[in-house]
C-alpha beads as a LAMMPS data file, in Angstrom:
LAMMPS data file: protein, C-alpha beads

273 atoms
272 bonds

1 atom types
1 bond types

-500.0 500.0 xlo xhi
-500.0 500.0 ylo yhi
-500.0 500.0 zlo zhi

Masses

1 110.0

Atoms # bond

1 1 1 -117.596 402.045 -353.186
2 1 1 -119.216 402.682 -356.392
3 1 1 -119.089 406.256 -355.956
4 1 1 -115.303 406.160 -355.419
5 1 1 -114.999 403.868 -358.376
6 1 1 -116.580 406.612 -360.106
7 1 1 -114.475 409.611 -359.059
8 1 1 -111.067 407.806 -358.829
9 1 1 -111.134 405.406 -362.370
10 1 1 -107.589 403.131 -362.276
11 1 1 -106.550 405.029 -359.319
12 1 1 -105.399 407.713 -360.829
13 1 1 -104.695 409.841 -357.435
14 1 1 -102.150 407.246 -355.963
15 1 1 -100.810 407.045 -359.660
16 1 1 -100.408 411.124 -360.219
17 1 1 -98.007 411.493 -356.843
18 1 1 -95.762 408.957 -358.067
19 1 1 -95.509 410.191 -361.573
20 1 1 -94.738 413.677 -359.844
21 1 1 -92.162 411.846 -357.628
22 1 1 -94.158 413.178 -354.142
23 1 1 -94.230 409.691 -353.174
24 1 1 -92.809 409.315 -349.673
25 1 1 -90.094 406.208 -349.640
26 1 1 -91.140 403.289 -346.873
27 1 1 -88.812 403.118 -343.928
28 1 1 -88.333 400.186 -341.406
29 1 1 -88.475 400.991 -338.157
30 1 1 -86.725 398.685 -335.896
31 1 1 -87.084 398.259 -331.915
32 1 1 -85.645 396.284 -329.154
33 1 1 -88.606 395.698 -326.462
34 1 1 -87.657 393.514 -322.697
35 1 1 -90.502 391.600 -321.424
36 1 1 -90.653 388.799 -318.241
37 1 1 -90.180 385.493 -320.353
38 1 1 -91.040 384.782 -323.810
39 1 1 -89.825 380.944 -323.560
40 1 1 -87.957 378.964 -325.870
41 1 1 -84.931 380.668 -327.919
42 1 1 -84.534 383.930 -327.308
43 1 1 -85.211 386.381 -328.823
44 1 1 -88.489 386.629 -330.665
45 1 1 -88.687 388.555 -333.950
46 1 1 -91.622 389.911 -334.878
47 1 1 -92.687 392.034 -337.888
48 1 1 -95.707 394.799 -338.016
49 1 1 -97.295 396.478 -340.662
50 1 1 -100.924 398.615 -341.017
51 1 1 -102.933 400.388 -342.873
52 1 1 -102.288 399.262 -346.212
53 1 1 -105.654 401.070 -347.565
54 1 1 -105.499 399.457 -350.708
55 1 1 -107.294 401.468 -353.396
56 1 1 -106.997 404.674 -355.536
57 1 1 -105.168 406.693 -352.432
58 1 1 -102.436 404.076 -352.256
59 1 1 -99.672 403.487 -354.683
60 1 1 -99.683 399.216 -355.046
61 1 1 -96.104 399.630 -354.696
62 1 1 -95.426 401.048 -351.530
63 1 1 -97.652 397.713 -350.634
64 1 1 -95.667 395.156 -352.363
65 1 1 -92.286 397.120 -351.141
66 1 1 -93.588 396.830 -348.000
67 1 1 -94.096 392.812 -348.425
68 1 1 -90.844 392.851 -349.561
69 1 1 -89.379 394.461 -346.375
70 1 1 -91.551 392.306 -344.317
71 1 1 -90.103 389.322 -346.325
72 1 1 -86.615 390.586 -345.748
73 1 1 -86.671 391.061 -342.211
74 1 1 -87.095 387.489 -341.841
75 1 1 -89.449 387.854 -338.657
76 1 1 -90.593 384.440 -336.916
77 1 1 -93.972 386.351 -336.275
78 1 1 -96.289 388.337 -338.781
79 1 1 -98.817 391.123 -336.848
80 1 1 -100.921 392.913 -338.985
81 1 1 -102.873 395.506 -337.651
82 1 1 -106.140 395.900 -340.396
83 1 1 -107.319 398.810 -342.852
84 1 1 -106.137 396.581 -345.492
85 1 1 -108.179 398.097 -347.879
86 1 1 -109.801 401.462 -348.152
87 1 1 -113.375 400.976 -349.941
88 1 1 -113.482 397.956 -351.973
89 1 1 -113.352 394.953 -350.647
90 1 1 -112.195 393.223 -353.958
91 1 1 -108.321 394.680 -353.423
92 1 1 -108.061 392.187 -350.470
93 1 1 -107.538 389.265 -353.351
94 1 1 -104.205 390.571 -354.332
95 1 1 -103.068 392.121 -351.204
96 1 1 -103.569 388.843 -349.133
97 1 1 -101.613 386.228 -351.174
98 1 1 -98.485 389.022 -350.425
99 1 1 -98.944 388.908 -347.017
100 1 1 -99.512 385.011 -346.912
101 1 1 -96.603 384.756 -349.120
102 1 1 -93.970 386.636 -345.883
103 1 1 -92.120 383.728 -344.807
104 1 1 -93.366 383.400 -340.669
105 1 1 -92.688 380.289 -339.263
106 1 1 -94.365 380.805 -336.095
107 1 1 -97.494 381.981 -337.547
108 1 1 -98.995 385.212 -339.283
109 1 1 -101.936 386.844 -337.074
110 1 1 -104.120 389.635 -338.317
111 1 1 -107.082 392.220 -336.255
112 1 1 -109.212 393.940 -339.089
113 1 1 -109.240 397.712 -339.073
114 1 1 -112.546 399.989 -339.353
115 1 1 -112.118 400.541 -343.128
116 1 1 -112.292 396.509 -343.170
117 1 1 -115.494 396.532 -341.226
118 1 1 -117.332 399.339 -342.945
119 1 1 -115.937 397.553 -346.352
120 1 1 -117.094 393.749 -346.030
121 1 1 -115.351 392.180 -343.141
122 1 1 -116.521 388.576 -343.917
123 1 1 -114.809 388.841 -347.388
124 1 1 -111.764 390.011 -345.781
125 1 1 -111.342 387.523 -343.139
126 1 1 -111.562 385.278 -345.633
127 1 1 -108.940 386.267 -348.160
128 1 1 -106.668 386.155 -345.298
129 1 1 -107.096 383.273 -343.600
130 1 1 -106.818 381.651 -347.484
131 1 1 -103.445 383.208 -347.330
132 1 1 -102.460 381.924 -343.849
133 1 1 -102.882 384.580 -342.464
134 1 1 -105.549 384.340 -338.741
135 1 1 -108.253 387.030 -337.908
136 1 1 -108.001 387.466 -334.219
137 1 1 -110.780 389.320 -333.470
138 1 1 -111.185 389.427 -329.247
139 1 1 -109.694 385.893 -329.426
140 1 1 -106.073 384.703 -328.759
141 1 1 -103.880 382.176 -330.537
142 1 1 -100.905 380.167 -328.555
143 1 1 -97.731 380.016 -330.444
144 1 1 -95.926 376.769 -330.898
145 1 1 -92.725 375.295 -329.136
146 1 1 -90.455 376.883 -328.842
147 1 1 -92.386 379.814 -328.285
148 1 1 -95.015 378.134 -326.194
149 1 1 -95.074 381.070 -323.279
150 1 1 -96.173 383.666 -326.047
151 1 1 -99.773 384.571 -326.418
152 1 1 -100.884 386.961 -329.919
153 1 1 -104.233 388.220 -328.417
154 1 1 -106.583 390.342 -331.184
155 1 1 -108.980 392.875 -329.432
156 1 1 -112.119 393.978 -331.613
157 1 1 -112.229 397.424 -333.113
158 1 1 -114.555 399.660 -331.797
159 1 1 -115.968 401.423 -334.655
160 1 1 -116.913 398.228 -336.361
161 1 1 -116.907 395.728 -334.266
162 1 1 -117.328 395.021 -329.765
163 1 1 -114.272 394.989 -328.623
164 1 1 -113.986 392.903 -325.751
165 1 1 -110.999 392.569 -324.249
166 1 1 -111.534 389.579 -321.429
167 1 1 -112.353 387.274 -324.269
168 1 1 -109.096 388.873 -325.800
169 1 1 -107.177 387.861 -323.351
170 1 1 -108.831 384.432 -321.962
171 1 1 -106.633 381.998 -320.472
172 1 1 -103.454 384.054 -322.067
173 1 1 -101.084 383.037 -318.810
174 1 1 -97.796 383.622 -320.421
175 1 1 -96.207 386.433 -322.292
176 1 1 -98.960 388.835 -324.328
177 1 1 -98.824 390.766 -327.396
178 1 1 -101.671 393.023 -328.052
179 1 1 -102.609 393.669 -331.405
180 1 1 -105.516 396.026 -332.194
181 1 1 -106.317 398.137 -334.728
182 1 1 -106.271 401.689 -332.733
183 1 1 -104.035 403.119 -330.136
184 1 1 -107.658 404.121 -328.470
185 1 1 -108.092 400.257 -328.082
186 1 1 -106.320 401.270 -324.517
187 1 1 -109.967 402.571 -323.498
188 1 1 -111.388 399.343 -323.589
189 1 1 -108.111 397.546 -322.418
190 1 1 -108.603 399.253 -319.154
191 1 1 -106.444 397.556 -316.954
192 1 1 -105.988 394.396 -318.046
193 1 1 -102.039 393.597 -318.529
194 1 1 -100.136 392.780 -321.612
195 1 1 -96.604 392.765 -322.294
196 1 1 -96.502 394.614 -325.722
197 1 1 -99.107 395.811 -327.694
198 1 1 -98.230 397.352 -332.055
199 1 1 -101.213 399.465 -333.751
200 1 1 -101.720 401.760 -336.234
201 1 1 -104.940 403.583 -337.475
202 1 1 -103.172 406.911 -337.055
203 1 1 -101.036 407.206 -339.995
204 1 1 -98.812 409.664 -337.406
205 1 1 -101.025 412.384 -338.868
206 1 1 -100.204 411.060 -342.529
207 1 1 -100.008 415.067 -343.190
208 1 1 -97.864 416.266 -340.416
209 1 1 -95.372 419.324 -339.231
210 1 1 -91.622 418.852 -339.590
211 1 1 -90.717 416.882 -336.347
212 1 1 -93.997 414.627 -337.032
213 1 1 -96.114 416.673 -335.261
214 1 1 -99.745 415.468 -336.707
215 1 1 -101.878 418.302 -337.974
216 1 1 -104.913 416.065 -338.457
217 1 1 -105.600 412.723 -336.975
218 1 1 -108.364 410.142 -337.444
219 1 1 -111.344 409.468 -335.358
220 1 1 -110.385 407.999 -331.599
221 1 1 -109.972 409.314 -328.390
222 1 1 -106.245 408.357 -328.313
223 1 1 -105.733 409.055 -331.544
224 1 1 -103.510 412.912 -331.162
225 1 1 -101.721 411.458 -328.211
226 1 1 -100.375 408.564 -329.208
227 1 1 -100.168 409.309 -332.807
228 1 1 -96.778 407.373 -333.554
229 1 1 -93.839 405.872 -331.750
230 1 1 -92.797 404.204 -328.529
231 1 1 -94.323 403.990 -325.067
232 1 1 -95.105 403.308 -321.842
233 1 1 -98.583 403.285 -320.555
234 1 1 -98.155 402.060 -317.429
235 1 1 -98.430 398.653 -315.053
236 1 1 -95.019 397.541 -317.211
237 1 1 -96.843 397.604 -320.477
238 1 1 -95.403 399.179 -323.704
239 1 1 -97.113 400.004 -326.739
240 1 1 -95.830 400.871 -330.396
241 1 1 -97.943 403.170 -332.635
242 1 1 -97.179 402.454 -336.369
243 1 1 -97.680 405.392 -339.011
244 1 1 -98.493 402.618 -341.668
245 1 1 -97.892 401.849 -345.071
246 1 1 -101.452 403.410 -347.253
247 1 1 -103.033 406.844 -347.837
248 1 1 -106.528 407.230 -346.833
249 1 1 -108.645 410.835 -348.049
250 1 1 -105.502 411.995 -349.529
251 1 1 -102.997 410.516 -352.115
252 1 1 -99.978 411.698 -350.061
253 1 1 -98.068 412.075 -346.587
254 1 1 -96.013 414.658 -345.545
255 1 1 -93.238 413.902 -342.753
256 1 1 -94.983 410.890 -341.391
257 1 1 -93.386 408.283 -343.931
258 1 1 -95.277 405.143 -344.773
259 1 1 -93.138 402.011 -342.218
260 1 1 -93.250 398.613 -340.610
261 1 1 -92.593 398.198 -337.763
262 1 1 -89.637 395.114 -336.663
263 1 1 -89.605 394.501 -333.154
264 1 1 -86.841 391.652 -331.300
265 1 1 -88.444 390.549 -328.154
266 1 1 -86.169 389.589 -325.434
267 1 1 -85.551 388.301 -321.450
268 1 1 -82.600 390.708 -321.394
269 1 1 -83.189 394.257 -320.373
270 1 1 -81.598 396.090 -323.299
271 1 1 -82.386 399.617 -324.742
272 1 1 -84.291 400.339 -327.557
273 1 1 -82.346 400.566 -330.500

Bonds

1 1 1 2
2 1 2 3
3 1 3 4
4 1 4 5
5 1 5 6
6 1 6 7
7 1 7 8
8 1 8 9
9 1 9 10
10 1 10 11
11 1 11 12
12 1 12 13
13 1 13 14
14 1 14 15
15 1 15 16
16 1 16 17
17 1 17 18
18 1 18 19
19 1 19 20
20 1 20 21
21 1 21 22
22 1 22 23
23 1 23 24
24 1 24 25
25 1 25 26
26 1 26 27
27 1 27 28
28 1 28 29
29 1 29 30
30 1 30 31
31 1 31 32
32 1 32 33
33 1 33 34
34 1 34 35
35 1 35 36
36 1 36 37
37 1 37 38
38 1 38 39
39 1 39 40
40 1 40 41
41 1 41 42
42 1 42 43
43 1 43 44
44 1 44 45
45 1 45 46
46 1 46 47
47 1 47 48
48 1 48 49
49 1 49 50
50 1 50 51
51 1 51 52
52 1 52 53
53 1 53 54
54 1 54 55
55 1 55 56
56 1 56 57
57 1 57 58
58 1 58 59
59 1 59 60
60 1 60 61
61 1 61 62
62 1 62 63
63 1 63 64
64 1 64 65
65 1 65 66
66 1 66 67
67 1 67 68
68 1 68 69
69 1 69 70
70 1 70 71
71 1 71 72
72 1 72 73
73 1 73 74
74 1 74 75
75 1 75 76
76 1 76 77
77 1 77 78
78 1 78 79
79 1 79 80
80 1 80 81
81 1 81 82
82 1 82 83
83 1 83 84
84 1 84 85
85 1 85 86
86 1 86 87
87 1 87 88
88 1 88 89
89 1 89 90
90 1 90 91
91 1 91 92
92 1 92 93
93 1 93 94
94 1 94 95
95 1 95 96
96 1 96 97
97 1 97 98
98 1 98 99
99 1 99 100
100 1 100 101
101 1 101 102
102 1 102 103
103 1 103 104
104 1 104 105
105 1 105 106
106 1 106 107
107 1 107 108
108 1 108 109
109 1 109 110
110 1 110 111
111 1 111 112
112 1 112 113
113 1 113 114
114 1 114 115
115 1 115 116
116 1 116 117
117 1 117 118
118 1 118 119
119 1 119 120
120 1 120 121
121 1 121 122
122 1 122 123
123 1 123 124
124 1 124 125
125 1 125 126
126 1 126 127
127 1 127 128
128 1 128 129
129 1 129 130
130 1 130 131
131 1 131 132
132 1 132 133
133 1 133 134
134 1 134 135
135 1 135 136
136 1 136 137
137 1 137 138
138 1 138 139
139 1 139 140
140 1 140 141
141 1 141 142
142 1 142 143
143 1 143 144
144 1 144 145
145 1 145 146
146 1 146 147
147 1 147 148
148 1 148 149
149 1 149 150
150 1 150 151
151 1 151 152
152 1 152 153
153 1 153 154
154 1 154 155
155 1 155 156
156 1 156 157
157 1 157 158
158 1 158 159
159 1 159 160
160 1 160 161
161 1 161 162
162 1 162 163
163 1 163 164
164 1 164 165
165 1 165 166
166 1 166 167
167 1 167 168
168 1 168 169
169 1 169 170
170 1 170 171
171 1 171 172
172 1 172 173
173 1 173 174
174 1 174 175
175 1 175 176
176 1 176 177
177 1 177 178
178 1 178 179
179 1 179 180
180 1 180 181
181 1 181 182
182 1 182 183
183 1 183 184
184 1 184 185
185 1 185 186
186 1 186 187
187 1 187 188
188 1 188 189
189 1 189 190
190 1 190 191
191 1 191 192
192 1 192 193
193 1 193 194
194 1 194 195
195 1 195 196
196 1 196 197
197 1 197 198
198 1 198 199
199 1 199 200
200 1 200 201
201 1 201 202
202 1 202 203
203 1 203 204
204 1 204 205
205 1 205 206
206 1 206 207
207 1 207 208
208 1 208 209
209 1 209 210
210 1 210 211
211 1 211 212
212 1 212 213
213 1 213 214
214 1 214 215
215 1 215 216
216 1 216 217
217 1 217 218
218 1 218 219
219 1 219 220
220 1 220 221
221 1 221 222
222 1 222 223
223 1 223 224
224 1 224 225
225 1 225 226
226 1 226 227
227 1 227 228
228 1 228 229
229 1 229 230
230 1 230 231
231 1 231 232
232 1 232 233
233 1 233 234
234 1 234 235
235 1 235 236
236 1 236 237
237 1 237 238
238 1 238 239
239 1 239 240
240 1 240 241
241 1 241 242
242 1 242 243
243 1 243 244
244 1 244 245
245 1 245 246
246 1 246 247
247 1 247 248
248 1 248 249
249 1 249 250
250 1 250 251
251 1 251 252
252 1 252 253
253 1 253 254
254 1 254 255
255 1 255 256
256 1 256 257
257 1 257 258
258 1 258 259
259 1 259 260
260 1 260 261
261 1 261 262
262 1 262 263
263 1 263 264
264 1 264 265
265 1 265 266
266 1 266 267
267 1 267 268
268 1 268 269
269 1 269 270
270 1 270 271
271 1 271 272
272 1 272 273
């Protein structure tokens, strides 16, 4: 941390891409998703974001436009999916009162990303949860009535943390959203059944051919095939890859835009949109 406080003073790489206008422009990504029951009134809104890396790779304004567009989408669920910050643990005390400030009124639910556990997770965990916003980490959270059938259930990353997946899911009898930091959380999923499950960690590439075609993807054995997107992975379970909103090693993306992710949950078996 010190050494990147050294080489990147007032974060001068995230700062030189905008002033050259290379920023890339934050999109919102919206998705219809059918599932057995959710309970109460359908449907169930729920917003997503990632990978914020907050630090000198990451313009702050892509990560309060994002809180913005979180804020605007007027979701009755928060998920975010960890990497809030990229090497210093102190950007966590202005990026979590954003994200505790996105209206949510059935709760905002967070998993912590490796950056977050290499960085200082305790800190972390406790910004957000100051902000309102819950650390799931291989634990599960009920929502309230109306959406009483819906289970949020955090897995544990596994480069900086055990995940463990059976305490993930423990006693999780109705509807299940997965969140975890890492598509490759699917390896230590295994088989057990969820309904939908949103992660990031692979930026889509972050640097990436025309078509979004990843040149370069991050550590994970998942990580090239399911580096952004929709899909099915089998026993009725569908998973969403976000590309995220930060930069990480590099102050700019190339056709894999910085997003969040809105997905309406319902009974009725509709298309994605």
């Amino acid at each position: 941390m010190k050494l990147y406080s050294f080489l990147y003073p007032h974060d001068w790489p995230a700062r030189l891409v905008r002033q050259l206008g290379c920023r890339a422009e934050l999109k919102v990504r919206e998705h219809t998703v059918a599932v057995r029951s959710i309970g109460g009134p359908a449907p169930l809104r729920v917003a997503y974001a990632s990978d914020f890396h907050a630090g000198p790779m990451t313009d702050g304004g892509i990560i309060a436009g994002a809180c913005d567009a979180l804020r605007a989408a007027a979701p009755d669920v928060l998920l975010l999916g960890g990497d809030f910050v990229e090497h210093d643990a102190a950007q966590i005390e202005w990026v979590a009162p954003l994200l505790g400030a996105v209206p949510a009124p059935a709760g905002r639910f967070a998993v912590l990303g490796n950056h977050d556990w290499w960085t200082d997770a305790p800190r972390i965990t406790d910004a957000l949860e100051r902000a309102g916003v819950q650390v799931l980490v291989n634990r599960n959270v009920r929502l309230a009535e109306p959406y009483e059938n819906v289970w949020i259930c955090g897995l544990g990353d596994p480069w900086g943390s055990r995940p463990d997946p059976a305490a993930s899911f423990e006693g999780a009898s109705g509807m299940r959203l997965l969140l975890m930091h890492s598509p490759s959380g699917l390896v230590d999923v295994g088989r057990f059944s969820f309904d939908l499950a949103l992660c990031g960690h692979t930026h889509g590439g972050q640097i990436a051919l025309p078509g979004g075609i990843p040149i370069i993807v991050p550590h994970g054995p998942l990580s090239r095939r399911y580096a952004r997107g929709r899909f099915e992975v089998g026993g009725g379970r569908a998973m969403i890859v976000s590309c995220g909103v930060g930069c990480s090693a590099l102050p700019l993306r190339v056709f894999a835009d910085p997003e969040i992710l809105v997905c309406t949950i319902s009974e009725a078996a509709v298309a994605e949109a």
